[in-house]
Jmol script that loads the backbone (N, CA, C; Angstrom):
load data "model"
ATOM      1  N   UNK A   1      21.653 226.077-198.654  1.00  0.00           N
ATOM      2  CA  UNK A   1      21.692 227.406-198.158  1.00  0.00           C
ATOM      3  C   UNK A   1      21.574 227.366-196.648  1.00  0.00           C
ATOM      4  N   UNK A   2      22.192 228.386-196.141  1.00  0.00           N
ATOM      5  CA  UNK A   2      22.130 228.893-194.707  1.00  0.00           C
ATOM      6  C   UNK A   2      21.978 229.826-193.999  1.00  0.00           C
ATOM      7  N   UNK A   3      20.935 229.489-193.109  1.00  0.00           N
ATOM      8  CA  UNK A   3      20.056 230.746-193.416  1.00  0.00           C
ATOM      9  C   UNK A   3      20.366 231.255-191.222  1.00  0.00           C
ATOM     10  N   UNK A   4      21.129 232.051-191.035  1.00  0.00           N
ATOM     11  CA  UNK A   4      21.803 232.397-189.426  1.00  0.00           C
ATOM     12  C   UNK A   4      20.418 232.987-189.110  1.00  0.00           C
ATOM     13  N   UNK A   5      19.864 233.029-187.759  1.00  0.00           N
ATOM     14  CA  UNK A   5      19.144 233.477-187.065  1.00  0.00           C
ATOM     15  C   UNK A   5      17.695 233.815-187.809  1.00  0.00           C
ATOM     16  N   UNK A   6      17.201 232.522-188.891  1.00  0.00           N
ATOM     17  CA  UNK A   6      16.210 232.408-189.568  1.00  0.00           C
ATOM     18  C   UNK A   6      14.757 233.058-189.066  1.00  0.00           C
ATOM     19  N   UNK A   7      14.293 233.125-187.952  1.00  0.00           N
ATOM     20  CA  UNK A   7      12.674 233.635-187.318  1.00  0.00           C
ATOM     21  C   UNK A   7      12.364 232.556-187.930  1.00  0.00           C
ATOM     22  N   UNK A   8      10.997 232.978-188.891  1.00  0.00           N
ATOM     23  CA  UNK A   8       9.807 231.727-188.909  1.00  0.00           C
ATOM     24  C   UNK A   8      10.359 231.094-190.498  1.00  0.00           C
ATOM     25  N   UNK A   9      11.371 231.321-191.213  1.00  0.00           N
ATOM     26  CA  UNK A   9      12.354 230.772-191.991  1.00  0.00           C
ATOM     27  C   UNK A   9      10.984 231.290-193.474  1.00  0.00           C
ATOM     28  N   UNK A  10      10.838 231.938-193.450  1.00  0.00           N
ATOM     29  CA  UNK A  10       9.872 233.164-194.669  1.00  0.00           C
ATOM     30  C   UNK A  10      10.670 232.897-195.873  1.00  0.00           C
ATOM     31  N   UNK A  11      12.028 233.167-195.589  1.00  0.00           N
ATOM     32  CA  UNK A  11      12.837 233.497-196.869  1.00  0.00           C
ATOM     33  C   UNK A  11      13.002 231.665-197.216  1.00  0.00           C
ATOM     34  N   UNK A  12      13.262 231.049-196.190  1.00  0.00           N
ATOM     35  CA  UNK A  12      13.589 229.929-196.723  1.00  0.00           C
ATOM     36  C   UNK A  12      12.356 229.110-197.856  1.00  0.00           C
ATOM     37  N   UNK A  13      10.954 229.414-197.605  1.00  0.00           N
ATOM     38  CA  UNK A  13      10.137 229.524-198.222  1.00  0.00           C
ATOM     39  C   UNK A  13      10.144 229.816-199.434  1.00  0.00           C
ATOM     40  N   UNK A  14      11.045 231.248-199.935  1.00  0.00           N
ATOM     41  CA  UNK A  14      10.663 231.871-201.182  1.00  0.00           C
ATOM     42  C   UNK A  14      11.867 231.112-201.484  1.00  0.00           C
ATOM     43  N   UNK A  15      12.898 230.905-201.000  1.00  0.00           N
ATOM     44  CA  UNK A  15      13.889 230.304-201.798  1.00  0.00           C
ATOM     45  C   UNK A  15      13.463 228.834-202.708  1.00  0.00           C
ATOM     46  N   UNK A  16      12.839 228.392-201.906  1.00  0.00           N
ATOM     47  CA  UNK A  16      13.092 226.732-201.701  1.00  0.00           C
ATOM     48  C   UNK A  16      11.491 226.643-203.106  1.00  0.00           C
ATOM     49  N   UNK A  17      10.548 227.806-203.212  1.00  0.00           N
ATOM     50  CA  UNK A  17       9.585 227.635-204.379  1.00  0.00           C
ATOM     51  C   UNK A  17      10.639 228.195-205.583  1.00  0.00           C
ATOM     52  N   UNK A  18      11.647 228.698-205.182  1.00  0.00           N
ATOM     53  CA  UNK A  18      12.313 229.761-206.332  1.00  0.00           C
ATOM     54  C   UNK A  18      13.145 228.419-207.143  1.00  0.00           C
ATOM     55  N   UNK A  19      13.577 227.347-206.586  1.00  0.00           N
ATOM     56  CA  UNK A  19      14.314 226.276-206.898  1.00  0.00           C
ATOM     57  C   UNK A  19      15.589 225.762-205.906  1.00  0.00           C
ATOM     58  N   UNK A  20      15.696 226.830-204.914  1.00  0.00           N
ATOM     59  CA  UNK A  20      16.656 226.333-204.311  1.00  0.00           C
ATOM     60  C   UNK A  20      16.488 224.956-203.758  1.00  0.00           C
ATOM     61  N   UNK A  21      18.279 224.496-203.654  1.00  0.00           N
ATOM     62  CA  UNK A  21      17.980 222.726-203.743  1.00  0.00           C
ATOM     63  C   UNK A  21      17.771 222.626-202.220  1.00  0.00           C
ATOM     64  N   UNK A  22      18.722 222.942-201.263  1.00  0.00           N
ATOM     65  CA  UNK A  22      17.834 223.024-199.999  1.00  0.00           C
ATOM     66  C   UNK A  22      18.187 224.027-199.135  1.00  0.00           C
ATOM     67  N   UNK A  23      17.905 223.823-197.735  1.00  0.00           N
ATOM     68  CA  UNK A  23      17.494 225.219-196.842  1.00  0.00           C
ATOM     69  C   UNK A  23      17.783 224.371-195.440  1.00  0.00           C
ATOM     70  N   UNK A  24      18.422 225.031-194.547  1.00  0.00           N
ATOM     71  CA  UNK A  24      19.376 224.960-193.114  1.00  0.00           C
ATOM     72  C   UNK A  24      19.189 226.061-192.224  1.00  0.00           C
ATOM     73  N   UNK A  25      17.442 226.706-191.585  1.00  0.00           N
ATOM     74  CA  UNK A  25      17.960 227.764-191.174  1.00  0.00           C
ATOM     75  C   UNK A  25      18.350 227.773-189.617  1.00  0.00           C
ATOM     76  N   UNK A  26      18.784 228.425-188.959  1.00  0.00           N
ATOM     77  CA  UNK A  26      19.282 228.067-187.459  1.00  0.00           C
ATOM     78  C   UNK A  26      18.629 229.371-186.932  1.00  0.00           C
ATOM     79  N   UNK A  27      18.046 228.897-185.462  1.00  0.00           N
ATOM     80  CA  UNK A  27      17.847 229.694-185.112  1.00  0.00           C
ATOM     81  C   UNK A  27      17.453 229.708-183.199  1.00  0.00           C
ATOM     82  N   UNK A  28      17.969 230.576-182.222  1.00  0.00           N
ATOM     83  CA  UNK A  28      17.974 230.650-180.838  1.00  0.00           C
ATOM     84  C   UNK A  28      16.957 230.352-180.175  1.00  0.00           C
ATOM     85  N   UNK A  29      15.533 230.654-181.000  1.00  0.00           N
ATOM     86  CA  UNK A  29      14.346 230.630-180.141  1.00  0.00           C
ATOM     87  C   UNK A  29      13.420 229.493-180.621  1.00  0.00           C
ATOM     88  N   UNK A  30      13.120 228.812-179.358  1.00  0.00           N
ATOM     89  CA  UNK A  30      12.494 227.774-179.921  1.00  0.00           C
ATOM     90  C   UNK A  30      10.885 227.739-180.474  1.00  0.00           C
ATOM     91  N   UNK A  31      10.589 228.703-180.339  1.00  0.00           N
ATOM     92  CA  UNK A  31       9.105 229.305-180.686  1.00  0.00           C
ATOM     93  C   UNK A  31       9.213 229.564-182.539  1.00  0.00           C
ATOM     94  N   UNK A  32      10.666 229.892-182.848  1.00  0.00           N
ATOM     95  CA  UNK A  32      10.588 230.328-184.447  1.00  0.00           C
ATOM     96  C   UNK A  32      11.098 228.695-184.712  1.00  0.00           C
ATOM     97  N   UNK A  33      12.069 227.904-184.150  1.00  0.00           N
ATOM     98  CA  UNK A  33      12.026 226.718-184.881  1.00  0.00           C
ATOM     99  C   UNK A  33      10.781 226.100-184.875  1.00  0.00           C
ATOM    100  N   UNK A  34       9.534 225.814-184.179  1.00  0.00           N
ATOM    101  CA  UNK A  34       8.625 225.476-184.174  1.00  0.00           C
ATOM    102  C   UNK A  34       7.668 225.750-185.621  1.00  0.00           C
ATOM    103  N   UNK A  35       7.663 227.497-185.343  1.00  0.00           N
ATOM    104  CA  UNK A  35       7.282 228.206-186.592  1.00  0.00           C
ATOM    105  C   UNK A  35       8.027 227.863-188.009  1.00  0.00           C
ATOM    106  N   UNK A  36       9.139 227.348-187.620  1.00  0.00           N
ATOM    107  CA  UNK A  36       9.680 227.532-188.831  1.00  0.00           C
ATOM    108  C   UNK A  36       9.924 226.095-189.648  1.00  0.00           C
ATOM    109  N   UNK A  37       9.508 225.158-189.270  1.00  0.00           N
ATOM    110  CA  UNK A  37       9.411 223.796-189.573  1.00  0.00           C
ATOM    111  C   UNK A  37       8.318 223.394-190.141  1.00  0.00           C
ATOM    112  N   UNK A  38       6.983 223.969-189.296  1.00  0.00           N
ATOM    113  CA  UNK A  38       5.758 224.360-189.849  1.00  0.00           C
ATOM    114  C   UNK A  38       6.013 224.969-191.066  1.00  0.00           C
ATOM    115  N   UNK A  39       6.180 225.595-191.232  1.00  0.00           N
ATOM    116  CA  UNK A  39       5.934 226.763-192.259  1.00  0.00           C
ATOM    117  C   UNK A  39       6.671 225.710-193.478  1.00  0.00           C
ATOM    118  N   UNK A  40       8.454 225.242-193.116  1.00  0.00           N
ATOM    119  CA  UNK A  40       8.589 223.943-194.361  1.00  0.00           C
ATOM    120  C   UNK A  40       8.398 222.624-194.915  1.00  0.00           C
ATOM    121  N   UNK A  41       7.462 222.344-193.695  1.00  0.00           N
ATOM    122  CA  UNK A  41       6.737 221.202-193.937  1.00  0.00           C
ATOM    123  C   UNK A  41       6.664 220.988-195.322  1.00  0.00           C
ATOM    124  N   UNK A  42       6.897 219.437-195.710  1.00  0.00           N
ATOM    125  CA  UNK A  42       6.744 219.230-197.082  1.00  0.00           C
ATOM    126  C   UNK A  42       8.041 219.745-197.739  1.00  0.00           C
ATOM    127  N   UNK A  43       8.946 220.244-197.645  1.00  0.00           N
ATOM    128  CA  UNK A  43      10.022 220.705-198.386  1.00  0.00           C
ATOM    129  C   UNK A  43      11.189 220.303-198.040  1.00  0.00           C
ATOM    130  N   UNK A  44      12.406 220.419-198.765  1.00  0.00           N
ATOM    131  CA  UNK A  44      13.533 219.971-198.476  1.00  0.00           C
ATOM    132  C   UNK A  44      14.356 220.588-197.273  1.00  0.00           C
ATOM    133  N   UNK A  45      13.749 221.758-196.943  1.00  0.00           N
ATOM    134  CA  UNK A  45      14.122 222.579-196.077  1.00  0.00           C
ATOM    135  C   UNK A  45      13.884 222.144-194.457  1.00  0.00           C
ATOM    136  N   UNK A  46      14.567 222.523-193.654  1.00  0.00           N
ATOM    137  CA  UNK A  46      14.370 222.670-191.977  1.00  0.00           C
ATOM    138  C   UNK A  46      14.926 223.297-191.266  1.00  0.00           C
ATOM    139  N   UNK A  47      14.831 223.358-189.973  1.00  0.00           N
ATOM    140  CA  UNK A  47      14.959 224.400-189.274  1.00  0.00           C
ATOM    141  C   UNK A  47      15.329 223.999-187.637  1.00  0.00           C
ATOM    142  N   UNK A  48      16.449 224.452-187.672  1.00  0.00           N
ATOM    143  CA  UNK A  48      17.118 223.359-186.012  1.00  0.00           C
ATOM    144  C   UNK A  48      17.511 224.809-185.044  1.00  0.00           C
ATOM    145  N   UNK A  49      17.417 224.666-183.973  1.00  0.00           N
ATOM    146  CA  UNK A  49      17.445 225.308-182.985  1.00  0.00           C
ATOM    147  C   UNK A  49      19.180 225.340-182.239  1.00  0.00           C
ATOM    148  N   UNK A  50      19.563 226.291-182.462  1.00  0.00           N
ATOM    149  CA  UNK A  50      21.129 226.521-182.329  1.00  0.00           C
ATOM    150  C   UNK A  50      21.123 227.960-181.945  1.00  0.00           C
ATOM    151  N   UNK A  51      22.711 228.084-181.403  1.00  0.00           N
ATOM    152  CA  UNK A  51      23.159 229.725-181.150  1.00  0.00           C
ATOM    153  C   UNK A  51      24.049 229.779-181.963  1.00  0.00           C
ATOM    154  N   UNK A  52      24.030 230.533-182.870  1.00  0.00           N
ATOM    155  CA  UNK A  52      24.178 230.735-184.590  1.00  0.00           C
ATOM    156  C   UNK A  52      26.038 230.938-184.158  1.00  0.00           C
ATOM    157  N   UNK A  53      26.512 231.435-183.112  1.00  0.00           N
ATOM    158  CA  UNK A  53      27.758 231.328-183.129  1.00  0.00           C
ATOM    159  C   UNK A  53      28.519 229.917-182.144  1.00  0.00           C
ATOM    160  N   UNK A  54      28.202 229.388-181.171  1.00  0.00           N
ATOM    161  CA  UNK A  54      28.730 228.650-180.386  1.00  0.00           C
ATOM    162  C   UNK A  54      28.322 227.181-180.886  1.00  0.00           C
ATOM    163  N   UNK A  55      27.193 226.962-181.410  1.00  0.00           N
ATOM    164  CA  UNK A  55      26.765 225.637-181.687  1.00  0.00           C
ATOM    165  C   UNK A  55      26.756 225.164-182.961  1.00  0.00           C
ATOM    166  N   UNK A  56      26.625 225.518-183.612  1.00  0.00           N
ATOM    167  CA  UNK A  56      26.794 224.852-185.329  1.00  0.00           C
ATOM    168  C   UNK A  56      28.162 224.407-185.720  1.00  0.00           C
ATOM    169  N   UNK A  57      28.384 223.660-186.322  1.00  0.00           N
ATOM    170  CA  UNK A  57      29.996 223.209-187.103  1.00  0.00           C
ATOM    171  C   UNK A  57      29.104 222.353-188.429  1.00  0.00           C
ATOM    172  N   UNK A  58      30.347 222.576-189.066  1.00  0.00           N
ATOM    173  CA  UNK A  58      29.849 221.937-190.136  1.00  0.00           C
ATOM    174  C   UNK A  58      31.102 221.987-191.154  1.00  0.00           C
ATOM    175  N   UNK A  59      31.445 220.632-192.009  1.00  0.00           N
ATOM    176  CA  UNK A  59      32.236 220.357-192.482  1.00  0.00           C
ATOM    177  C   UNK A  59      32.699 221.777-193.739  1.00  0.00           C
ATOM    178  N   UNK A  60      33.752 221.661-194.252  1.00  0.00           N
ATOM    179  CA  UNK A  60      34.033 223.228-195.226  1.00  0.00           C
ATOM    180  C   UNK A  60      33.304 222.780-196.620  1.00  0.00           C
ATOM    181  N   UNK A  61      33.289 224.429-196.782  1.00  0.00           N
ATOM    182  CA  UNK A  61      32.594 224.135-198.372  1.00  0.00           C
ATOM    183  C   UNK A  61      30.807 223.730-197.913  1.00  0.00           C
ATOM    184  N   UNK A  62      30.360 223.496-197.312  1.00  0.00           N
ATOM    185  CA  UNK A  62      28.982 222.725-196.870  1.00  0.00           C
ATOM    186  C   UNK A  62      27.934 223.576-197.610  1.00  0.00           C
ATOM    187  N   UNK A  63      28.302 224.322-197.746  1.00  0.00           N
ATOM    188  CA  UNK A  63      26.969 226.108-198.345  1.00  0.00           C
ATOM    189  C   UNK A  63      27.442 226.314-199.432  1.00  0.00           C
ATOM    190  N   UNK A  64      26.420 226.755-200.266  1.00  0.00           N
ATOM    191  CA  UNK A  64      26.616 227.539-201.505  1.00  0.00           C
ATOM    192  C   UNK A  64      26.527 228.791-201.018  1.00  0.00           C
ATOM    193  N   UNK A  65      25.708 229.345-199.642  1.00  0.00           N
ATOM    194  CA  UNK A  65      24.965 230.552-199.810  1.00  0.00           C
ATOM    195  C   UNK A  65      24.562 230.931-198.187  1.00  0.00           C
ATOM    196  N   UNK A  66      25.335 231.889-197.183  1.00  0.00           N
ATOM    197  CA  UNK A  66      24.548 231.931-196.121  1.00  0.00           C
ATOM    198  C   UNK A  66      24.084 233.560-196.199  1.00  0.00           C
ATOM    199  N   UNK A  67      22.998 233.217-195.982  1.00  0.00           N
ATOM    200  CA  UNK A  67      22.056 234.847-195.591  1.00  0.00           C
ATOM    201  C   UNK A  67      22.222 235.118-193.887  1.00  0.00           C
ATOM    202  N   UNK A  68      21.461 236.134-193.713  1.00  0.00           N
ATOM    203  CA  UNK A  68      20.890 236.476-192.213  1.00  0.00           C
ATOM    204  C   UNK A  68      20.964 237.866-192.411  1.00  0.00           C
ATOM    205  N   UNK A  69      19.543 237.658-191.850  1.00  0.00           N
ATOM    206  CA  UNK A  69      18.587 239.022-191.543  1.00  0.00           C
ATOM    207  C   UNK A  69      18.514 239.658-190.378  1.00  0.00           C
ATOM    208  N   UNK A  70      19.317 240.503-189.926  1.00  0.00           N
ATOM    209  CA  UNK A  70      19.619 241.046-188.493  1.00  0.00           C
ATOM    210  C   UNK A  70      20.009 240.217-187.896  1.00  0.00           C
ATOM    211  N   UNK A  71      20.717 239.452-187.944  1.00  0.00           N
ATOM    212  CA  UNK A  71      21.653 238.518-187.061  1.00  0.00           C
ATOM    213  C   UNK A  71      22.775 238.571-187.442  1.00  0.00           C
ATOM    214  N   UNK A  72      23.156 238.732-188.350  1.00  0.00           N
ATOM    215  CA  UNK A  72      24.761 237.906-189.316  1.00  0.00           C
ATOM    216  C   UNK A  72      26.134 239.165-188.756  1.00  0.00           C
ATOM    217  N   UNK A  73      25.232 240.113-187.575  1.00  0.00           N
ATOM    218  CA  UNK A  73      26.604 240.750-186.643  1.00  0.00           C
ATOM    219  C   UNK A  73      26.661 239.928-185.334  1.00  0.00           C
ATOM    220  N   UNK A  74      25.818 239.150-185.252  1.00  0.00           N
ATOM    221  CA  UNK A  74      26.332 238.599-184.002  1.00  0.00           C
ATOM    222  C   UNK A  74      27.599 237.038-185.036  1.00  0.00           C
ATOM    223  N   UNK A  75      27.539 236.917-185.959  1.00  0.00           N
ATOM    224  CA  UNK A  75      28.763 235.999-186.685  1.00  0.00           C
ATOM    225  C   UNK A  75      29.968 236.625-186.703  1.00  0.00           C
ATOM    226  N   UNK A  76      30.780 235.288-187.022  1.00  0.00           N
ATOM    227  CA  UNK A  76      32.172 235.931-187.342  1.00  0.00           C
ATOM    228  C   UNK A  76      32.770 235.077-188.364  1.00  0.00           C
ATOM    229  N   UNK A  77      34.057 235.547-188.914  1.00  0.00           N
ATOM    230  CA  UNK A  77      34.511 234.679-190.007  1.00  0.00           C
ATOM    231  C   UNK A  77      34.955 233.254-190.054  1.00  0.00           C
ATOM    232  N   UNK A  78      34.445 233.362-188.712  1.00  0.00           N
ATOM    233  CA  UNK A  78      34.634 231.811-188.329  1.00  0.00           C
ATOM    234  C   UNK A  78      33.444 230.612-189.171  1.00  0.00           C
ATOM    235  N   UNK A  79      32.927 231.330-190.076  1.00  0.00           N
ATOM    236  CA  UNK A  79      31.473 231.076-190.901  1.00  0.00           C
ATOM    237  C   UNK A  79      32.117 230.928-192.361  1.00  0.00           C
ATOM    238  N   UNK A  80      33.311 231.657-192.779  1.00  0.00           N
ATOM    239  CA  UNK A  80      33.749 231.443-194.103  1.00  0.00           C
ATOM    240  C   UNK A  80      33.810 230.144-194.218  1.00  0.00           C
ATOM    241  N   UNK A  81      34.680 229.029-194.001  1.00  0.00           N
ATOM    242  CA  UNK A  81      35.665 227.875-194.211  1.00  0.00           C
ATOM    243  C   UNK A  81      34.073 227.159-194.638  1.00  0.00           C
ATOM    244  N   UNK A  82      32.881 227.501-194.119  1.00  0.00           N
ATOM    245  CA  UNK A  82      31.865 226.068-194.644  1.00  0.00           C
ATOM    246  C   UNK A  82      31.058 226.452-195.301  1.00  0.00           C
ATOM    247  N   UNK A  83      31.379 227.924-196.054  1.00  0.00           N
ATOM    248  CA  UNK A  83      30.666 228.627-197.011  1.00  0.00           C
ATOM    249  C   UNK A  83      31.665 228.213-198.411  1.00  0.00           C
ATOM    250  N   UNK A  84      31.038 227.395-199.382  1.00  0.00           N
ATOM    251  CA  UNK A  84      31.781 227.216-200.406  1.00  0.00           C
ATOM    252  C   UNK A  84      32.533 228.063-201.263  1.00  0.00           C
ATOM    253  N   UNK A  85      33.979 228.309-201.219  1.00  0.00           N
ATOM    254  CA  UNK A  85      34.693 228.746-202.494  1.00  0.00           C
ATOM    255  C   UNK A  85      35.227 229.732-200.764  1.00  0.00           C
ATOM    256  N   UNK A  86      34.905 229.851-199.747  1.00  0.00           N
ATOM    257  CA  UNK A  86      35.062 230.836-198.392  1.00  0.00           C
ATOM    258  C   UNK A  86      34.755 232.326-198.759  1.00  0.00           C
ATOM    259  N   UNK A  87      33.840 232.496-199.712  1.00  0.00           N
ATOM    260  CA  UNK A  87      33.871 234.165-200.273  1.00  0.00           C
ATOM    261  C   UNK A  87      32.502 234.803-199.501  1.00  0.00           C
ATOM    262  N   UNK A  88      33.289 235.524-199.420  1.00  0.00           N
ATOM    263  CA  UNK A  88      31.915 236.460-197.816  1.00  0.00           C
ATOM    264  C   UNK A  88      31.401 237.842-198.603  1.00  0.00           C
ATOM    265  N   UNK A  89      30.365 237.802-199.234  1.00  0.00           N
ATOM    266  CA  UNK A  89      29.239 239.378-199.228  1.00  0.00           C
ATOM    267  C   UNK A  89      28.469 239.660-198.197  1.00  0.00           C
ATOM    268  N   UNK A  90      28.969 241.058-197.962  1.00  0.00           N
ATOM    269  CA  UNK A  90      27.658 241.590-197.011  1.00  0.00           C
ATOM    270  C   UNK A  90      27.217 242.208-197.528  1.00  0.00           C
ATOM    271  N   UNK A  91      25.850 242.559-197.770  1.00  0.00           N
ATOM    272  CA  UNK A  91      25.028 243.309-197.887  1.00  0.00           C
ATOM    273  C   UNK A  91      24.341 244.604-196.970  1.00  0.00           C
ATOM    274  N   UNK A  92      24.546 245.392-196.098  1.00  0.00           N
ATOM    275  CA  UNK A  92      23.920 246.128-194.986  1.00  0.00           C
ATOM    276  C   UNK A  92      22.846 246.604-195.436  1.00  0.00           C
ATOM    277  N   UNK A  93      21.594 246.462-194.875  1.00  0.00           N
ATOM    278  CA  UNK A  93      20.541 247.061-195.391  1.00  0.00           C
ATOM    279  C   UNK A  93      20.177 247.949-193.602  1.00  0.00           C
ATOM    280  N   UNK A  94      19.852 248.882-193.987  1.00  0.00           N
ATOM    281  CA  UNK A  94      19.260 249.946-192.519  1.00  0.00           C
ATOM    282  C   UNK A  94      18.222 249.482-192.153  1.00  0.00           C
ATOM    283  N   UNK A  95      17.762 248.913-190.808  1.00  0.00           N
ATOM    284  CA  UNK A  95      16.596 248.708-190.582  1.00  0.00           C
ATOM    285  C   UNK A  95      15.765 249.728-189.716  1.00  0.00           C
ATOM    286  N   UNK A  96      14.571 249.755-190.313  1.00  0.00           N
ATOM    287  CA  UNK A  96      13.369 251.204-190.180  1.00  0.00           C
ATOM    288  C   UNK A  96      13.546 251.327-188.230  1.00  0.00           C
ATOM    289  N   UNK A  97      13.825 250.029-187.771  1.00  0.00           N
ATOM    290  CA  UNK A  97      13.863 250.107-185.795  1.00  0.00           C
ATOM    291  C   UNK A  97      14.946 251.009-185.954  1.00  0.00           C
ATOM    292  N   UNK A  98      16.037 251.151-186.639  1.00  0.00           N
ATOM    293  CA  UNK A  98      17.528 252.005-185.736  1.00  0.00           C
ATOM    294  C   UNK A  98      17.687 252.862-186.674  1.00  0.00           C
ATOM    295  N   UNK A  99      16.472 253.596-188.072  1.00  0.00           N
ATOM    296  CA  UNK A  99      16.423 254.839-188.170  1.00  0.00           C
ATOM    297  C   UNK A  99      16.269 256.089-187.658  1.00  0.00           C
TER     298      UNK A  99
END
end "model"
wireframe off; spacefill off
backbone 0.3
color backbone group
């Protein structure tokens, strides 16, 4: 899984006790990769410090699954080709800041 502009990688947490096999989250600030490595210590999961659009590549097909939580508008479909099968859901959820 891939997890765009992760923070302290929380979700990667619930995933990774839920069974997920592993966890990739990326993220700009180096204060949440810090946090967020901590936090998966011990797990299959980690957490690398990237700008979720200019720096990552990654071979196609590479993901079963990318999330992002208030980030995934700064992406573009330039994110399908290494998301397996290339099939894109969004989900929009309103967040309570831009009610």
């Amino acid at each position: 899984m891939l997890d765009l502009g992760c923070g302290d990688a929380a979700i990667g947490q619930v995933l990774l006790n839920a069974s997920c096999r592993s966890y990739l989250g990326l993220d700009g600030s180096a204060a949440m990769v810090e946090a967020g490595n901590a936090a998966l210590r011990g797990t299959s999961g980690r957490v690398e410090l990237a700008d979720i659009i200019e720096d990552f590549s990654a071979p196609p097909s590479s993901f079963d699954l990318i999330v992002s939580r208030l980030a995934f508008h700064r992406a573009s479909t330039a994110w399908r080709p290494v998301l397996h099968g290339g099939e894109e859901t969004r989900n929009v959820i309103q967040h309570s800041a831009y009610t």
